[in-house]
C-alpha positions as CSV (number, residue, x, y, z in Angstrom):
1,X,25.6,12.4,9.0
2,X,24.4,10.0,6.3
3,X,21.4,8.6,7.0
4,X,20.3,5.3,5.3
5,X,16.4,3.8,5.0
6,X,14.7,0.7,4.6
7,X,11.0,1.0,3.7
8,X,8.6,-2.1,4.1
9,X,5.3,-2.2,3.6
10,X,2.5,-0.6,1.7
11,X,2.6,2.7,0.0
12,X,1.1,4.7,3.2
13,X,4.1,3.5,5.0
14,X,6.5,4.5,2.4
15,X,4.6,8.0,2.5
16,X,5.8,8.1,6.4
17,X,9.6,7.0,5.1
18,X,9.7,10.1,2.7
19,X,8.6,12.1,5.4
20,X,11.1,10.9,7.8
21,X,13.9,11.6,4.9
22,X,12.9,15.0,4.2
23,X,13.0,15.9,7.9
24,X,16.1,14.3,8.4
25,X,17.8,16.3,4.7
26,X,16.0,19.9,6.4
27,X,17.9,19.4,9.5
28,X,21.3,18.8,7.4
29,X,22.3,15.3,6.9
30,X,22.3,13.3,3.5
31,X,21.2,10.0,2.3
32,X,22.4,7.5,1.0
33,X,20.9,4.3,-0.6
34,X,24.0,2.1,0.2
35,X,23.7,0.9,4.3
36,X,27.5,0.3,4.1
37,X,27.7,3.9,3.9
38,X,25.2,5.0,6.6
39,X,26.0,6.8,9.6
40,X,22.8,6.1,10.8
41,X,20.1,3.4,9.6
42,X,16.7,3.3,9.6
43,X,14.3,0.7,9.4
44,X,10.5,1.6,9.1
45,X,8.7,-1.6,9.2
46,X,5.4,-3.4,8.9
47,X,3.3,-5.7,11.1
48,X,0.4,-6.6,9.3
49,X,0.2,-10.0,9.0
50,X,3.3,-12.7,10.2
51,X,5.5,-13.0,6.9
52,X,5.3,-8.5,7.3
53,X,6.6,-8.8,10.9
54,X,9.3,-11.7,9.9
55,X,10.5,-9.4,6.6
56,X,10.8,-6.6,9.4
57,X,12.9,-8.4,11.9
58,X,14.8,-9.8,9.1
59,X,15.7,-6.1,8.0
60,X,16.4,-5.0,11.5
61,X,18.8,-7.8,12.2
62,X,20.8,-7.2,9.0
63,X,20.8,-3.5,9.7
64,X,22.2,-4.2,12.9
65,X,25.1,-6.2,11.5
66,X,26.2,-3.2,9.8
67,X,26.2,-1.3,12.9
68,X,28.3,-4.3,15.1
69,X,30.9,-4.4,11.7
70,X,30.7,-1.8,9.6
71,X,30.3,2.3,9.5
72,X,27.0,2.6,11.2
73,X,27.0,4.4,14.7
74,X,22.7,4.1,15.0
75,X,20.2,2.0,14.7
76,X,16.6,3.5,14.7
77,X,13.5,1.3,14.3
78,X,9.9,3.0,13.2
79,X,6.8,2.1,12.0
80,X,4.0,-0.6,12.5
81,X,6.3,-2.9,14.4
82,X,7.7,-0.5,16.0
83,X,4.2,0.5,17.4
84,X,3.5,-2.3,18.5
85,X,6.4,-4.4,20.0
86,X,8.8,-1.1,20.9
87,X,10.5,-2.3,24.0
88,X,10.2,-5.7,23.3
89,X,12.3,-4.6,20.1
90,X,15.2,-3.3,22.5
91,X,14.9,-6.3,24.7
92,X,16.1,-9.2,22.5
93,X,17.8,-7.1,19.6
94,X,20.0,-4.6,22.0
95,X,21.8,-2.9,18.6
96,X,18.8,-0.7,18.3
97,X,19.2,2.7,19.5
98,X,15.8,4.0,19.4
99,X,12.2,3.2,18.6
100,X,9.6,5.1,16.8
101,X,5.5,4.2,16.4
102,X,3.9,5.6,13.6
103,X,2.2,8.7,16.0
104,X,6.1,9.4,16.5
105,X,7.4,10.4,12.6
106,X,8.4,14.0,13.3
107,X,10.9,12.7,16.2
108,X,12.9,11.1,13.3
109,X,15.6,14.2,14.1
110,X,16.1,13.8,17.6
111,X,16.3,9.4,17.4
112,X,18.8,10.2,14.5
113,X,21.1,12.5,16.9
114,X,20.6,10.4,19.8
115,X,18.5,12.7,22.1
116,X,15.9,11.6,24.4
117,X,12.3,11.3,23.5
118,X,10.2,14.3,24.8
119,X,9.0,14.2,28.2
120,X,5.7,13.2,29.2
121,X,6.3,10.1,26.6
122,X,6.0,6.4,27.8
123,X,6.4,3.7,25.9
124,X,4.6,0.2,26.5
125,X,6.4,-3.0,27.6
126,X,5.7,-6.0,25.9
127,X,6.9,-9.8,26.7
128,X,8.7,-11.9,23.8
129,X,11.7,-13.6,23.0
130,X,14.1,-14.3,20.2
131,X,13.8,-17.9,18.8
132,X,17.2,-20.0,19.5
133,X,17.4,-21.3,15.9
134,X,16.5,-19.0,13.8
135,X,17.6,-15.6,15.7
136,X,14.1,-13.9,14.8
137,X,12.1,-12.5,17.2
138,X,8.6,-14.4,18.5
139,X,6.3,-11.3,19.8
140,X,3.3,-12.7,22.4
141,X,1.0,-10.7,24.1
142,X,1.4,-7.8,25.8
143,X,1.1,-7.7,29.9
144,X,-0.2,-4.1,29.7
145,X,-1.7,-1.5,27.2
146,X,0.1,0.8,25.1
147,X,-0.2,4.1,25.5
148,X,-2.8,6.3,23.5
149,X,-3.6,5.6,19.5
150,X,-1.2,7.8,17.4
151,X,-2.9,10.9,16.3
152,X,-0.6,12.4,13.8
153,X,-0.7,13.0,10.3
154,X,1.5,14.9,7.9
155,X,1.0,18.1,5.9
156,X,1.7,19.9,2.5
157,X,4.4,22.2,4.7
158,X,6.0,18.8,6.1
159,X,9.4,18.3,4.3
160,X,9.5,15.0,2.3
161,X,11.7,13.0,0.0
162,X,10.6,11.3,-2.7
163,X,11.7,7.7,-3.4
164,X,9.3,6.7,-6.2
165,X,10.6,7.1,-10.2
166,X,10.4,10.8,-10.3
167,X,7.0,10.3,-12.8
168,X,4.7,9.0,-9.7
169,X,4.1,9.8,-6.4
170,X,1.4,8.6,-3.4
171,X,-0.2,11.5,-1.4
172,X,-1.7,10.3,1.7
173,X,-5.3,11.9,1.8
174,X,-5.7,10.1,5.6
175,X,-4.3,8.4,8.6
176,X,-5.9,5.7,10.6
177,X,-9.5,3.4,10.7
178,X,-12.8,3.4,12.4
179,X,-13.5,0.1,11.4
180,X,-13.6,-3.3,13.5
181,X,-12.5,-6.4,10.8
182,X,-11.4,-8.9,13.1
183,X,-8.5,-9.7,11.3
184,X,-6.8,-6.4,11.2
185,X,-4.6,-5.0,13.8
186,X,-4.4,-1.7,12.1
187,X,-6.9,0.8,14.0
188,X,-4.5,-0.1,17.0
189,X,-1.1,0.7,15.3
190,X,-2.7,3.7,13.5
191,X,-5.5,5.3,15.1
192,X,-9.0,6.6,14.3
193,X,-9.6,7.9,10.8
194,X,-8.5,11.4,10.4
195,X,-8.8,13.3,6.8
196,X,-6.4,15.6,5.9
197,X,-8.0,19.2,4.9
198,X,-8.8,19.6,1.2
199,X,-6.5,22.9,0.8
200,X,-3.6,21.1,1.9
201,X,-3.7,18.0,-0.5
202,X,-4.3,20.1,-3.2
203,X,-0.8,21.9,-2.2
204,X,0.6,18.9,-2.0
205,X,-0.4,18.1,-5.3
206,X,0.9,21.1,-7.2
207,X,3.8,21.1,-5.5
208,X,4.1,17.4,-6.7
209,X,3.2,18.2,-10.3
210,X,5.3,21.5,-10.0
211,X,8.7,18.3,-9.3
212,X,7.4,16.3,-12.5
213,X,5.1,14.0,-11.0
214,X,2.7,12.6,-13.6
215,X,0.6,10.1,-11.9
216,X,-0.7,11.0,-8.0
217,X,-2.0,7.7,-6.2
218,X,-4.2,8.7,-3.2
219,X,-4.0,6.5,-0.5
220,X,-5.3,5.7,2.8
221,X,-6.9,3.2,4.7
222,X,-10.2,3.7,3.5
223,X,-9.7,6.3,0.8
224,X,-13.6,6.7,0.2
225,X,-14.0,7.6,4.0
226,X,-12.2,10.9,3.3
227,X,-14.3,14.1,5.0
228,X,-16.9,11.5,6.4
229,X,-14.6,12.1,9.9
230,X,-15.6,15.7,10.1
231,X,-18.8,15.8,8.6
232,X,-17.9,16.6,5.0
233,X,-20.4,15.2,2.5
234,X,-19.3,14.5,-0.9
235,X,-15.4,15.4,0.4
236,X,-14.0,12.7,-2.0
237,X,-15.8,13.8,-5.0
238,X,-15.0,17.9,-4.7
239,X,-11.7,16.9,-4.1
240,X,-11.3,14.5,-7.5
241,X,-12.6,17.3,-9.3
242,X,-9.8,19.9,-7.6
243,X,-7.0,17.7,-8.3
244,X,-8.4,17.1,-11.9
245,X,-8.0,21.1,-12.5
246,X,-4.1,20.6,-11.5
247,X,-1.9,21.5,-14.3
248,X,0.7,19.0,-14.8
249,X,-1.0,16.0,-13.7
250,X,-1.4,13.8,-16.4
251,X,-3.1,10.4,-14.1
252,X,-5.3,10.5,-10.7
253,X,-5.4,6.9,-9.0
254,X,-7.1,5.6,-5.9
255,X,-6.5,3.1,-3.6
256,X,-8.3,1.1,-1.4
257,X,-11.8,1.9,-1.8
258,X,-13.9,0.5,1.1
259,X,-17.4,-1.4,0.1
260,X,-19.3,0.5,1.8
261,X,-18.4,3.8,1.3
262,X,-18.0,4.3,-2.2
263,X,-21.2,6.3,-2.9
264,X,-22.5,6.9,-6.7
265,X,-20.7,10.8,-6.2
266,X,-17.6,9.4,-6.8
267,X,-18.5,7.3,-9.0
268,X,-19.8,9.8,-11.2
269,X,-16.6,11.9,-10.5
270,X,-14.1,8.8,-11.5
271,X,-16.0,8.6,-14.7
272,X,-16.6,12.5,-15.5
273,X,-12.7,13.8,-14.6
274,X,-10.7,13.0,-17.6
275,X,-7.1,12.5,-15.4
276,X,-9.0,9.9,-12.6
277,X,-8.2,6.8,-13.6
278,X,-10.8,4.6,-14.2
279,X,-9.8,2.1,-11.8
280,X,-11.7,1.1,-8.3
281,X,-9.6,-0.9,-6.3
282,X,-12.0,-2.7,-3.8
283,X,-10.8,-4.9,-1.3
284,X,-13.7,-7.1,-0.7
285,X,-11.6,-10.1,1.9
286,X,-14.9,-12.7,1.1
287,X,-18.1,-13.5,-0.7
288,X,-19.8,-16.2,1.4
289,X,-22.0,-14.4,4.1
290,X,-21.1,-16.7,7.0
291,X,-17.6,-15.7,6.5
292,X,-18.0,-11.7,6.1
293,X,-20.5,-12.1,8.9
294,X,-17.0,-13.9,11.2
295,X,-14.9,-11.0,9.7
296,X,-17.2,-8.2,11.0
297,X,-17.6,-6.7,7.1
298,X,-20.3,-4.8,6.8
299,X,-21.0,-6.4,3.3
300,X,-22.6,-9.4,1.6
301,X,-22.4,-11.0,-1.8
302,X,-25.5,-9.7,-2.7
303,X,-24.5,-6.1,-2.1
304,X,-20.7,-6.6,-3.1
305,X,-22.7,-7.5,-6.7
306,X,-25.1,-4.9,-6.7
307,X,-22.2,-2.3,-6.1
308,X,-19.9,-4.1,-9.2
309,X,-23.1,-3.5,-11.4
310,X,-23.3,-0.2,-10.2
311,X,-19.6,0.3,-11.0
312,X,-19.3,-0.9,-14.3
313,X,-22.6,1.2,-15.5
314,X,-21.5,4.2,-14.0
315,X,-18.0,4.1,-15.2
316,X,-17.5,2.1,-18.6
317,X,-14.3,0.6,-19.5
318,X,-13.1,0.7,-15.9
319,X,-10.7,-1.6,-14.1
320,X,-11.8,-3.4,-11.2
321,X,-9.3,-5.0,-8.5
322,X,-9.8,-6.8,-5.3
323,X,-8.0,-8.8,-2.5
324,X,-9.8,-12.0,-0.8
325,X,-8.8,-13.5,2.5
326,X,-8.9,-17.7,2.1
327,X,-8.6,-19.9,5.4
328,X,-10.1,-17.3,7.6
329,X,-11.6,-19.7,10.9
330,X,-14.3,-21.5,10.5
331,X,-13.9,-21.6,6.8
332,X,-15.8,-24.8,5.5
333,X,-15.2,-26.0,2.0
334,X,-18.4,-24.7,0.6
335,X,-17.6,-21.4,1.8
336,X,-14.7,-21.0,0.0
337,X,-16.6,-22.3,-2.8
338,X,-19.2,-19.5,-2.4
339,X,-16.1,-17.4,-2.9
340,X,-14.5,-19.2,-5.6
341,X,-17.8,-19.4,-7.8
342,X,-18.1,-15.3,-7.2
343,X,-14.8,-14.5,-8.3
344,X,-14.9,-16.4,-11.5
345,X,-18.8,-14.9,-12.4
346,X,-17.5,-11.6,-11.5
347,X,-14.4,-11.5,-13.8
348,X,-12.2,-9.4,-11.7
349,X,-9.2,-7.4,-13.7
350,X,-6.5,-7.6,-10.8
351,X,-6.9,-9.9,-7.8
352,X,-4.4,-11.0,-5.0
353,X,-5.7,-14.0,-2.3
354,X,-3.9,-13.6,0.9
355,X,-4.2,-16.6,3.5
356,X,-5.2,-15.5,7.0
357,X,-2.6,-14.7,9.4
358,X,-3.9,-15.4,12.9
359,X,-3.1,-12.3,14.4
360,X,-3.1,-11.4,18.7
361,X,-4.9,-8.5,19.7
362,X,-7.6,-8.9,16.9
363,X,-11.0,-10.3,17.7
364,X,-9.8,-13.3,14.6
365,X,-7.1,-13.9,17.2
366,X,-9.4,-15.2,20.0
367,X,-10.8,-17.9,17.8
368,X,-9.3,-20.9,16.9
369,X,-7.2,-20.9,13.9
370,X,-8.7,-24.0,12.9
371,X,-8.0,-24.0,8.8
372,X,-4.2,-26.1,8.0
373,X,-2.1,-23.8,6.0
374,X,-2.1,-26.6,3.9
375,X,-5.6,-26.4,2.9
376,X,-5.1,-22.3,2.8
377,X,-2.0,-22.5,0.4
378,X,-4.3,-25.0,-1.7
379,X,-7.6,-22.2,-1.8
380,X,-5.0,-19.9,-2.7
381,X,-3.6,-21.6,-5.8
382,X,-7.1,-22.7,-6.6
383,X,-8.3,-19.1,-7.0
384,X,-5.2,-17.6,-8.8
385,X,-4.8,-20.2,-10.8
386,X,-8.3,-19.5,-12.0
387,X,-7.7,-15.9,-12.1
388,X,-4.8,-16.5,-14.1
389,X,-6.6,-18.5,-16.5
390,X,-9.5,-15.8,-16.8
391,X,-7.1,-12.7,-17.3
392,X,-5.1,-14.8,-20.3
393,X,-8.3,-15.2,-22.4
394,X,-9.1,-11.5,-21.5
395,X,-5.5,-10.7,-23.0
396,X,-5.8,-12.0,-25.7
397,X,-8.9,-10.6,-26.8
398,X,-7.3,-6.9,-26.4
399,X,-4.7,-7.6,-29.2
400,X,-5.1,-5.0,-31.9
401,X,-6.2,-2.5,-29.2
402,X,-5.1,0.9,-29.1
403,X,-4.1,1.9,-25.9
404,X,-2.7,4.6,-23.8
405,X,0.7,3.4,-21.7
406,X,2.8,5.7,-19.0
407,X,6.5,4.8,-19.2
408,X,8.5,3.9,-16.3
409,X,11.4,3.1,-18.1
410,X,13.8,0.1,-18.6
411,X,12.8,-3.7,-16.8
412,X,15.1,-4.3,-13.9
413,X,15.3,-7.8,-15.3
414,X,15.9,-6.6,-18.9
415,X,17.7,-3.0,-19.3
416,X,17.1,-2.7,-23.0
417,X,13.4,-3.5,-22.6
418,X,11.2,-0.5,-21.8
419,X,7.9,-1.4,-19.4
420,X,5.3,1.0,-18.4
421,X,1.5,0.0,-17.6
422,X,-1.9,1.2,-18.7
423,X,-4.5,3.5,-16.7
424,X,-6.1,0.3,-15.3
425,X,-2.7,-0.7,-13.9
426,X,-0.8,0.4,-10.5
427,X,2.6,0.5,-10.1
428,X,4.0,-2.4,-8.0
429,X,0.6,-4.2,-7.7
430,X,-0.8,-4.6,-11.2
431,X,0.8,-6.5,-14.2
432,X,3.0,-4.4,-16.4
433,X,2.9,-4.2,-20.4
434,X,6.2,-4.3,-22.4
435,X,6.8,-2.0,-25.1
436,X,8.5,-3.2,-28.7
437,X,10.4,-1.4,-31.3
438,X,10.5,1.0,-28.5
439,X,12.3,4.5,-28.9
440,X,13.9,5.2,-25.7
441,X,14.5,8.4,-26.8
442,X,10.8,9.3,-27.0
443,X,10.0,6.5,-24.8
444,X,11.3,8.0,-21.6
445,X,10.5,7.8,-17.9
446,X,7.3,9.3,-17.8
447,X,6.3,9.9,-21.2
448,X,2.3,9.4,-21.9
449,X,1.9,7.2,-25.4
450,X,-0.1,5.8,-27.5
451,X,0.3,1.9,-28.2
452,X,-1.3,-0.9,-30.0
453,X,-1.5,-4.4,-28.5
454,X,0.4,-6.8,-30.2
455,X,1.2,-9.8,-27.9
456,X,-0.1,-11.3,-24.7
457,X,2.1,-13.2,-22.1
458,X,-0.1,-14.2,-19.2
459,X,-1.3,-11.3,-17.1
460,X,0.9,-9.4,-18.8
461,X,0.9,-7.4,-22.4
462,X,3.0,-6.4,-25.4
463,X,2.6,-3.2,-26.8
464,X,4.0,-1.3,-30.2
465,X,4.6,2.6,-29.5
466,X,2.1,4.5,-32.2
467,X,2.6,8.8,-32.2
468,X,3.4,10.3,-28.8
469,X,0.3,11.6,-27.3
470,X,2.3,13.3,-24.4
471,X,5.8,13.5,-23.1
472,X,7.4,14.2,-19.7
């Protein structure tokens, strides 16, 4: 059968999608990227925050036009959503045929062929109901627990399909999260933190670079956790300096770096292995006390700046990016000024401002959600306008730099312009730099080059190709 997917999400959950397609290829159906053509449809959604859950059920109730009009015969929803809301899922949108949470990623085979889930299984029952104008789905809470936390977690023998430009790839080092943030939902849909053993990433990764992946972006929920679940001191260190040995690899990123477990070992690895990036990607939700204190982060201004200073002497030159919460309850308007005056002294690289999503079965969710999206929208454009206006002066005064830029090939927007980004920029996250005078024949998906600055356009930067340093 052909067997069509649509990934939402972050980049773990897209790990879980390429697992689910290379199952579903080993047991002898194709894909296809065109749902019109699908036998059977997948949809692996998220549920992180509301606009997440409203992108999934808008996915699932296209997909399931295709099935009431067109070729497709399943419908099969996975993921965070999935998780969570399962049976109300069937209830209000009956075209779906099966439903996966994320502990349930190697049954992908059986809910494409239509068998029955394993026995002993039981799924939980949750109340909702499908709004009258809109035809989306309203999920409330549920009227009894769901059954245990997933425990699964892929391996370096488990089949998977790449979906990323064939130059980059994510490798998931870890599944799950101890931690208690009141906003987050996650440790519920996901499970406790469970590391992956060191010998089977590194397979992973060879086989990776062995297919032509360049750039190998670990991820997890709290990527500096890794080994701290089984006792394993310094895991994340030993294992940057394994992959760094890993012929074919050309760049080593890492996502989500938590606060307080990013030790001065991997520090000191980041800056001593010449393929890790020199990029920390920090998520730090808040800078006023009061307000890490609500969110139940370990953290406080004062540390959060004793750990930047730490950063930026231990690894020069490196790229720092964060994510801030704004309109979390209780949020007074010095707060967020507590905030607002420590992102501008800090001069962040990359940061993204999320307004809180008042989410059930959180500890958030049993206070009152007493900050108007109006006034969160408002914080929000107040601190990325700012940003925006930091990262242009810091633009500008790179022009003339010599830099090093990894091509991922032409701009959806504008074929016959190549884009790429530097070592301090991830893909889909980060801003992009554009390259000029460009020779696509050198300049190909992939290829590692040197460039000189020429131009600056907001957070983003123009770049003349100098002698190829490197080539796909």
């Amino acid at each position: 059968m052909k067997i069509g997917l649509v990934s939402l999400g972050c980049p773990k959950n897209l790990v879980d999608s390429e697992v689910m397609l290379g199952l579903a290829q080993q047991a002898g159906h194709t894909l296809t990227p065109d749902a019109a053509d699908a036998d059977v449809l997948v949809v692996n959604t998220c549920a992180f925050i509301e606009s997440a859950r409203q992108e999934s059920v808008n996915a699932i109730l296209e997909m399931a036009e295709q099935k009431k009009h067109g070729r497709c015969q399943r419908l099969v929803v996975t993921g965070c959503m999935a998780e969570r809301y399962r049976d109300e899922l069937r209830r209000e949108i009956p075209e779906i045929d099966e439903v996966l949470g994320t502990g349930e990623v190697p049954q992908i085979v059986e809910a494409i062929a239509g068998q029955p889930p394993a026995a002993g299984q039981t799924l939980p029952l949750y109340r909702g109901r499908r709004d009258a104008q809109s035809g989306t789905v309203r999920a409330v809470a549920p009227h009894r627990e769901p059954p245990a936390l997933p425990t699964y977690i892929y391996d370096a023998d488990t089949p998977r399909t790449l979906t990323t430009p064939s130059h980059f790839a994510y490798l998931k080092i870890a599944e799950g999260c101890n931690y208690k943030c009141a906003f987050c939902i996650i440790p519920r849909l996901r499970g406790a933190y469970r590391s992956r053993p060191a010998d089977s990433i590194l397979r992973e990764a060879r086989d990776l670079a062995a297919r032509g992946v360049k750039e190998l972006l670990l991820v997890s929920q709290d990527t500096t956790y890794f080994g701290n679940d089984q006792g394993e001191r310094g895991a994340l260190p030993r294992l940057l300096r394994q992959l760094n040995l890993v012929d074919g690899l050309e760049w080593i990123r890492l996502l989500y770096l938590y606060p307080t477990t990013i030790t001065a070992d991997t520090l000191t690895a980041i800056a001593e292995c010449e393929k890790v990036c020199k990029y920390v990607d920090l998520p730090l939700q808040h800078a006023s006390d009061p307000v890490l204190e609500r969110m139940r982060r370990p953290g406080t201004r004062a540390s959060y700046t004793r750990l930047i200073e730490k950063i930026r002497s231990t690894v020069p030159g490196v790229t720092l990016r964060t994510t801030f919460i704004v309109g979390f309850p209780g949020e007074t308007d010095r707060e967020f000024e507590e905030l607002r005056q420590f992102v501008e002294a800090t001069g962040f690289d990359h940061v993204g401002v999320f307004t809180y999503s008042h989410e059930e079965g959180t500890a958030a969710g049993r206070m009152t959600d007493d900050v108007p999206r109006r006034v969160k929208m408002q914080r929000q454009r107040a601190i990325m306008t700012m940003q925006r206006r930091l990262v242009t002066s810091a633009n500008r005064r790179r022009i003339g730099q010599r830099v090093q830029v990894l091509v991922d090939g032409p701009s959806p927007e504008h074929p016959l312009v190549l884009r790429g980004r530097l070592p301090g920029q991830a893909p889909e996250i980060d801003p992009l730099v554009y390259l000029s005078d460009a020779d696509p024949a050198v300049c190909r998906p992939g290829a590692l080059i040197a460039a000189e600055v020429i131009a600056a356009r907001g957070y983003d930067l123009v770049v003349r190709p100098l002698p190829v340093l490197k080539t796909a």
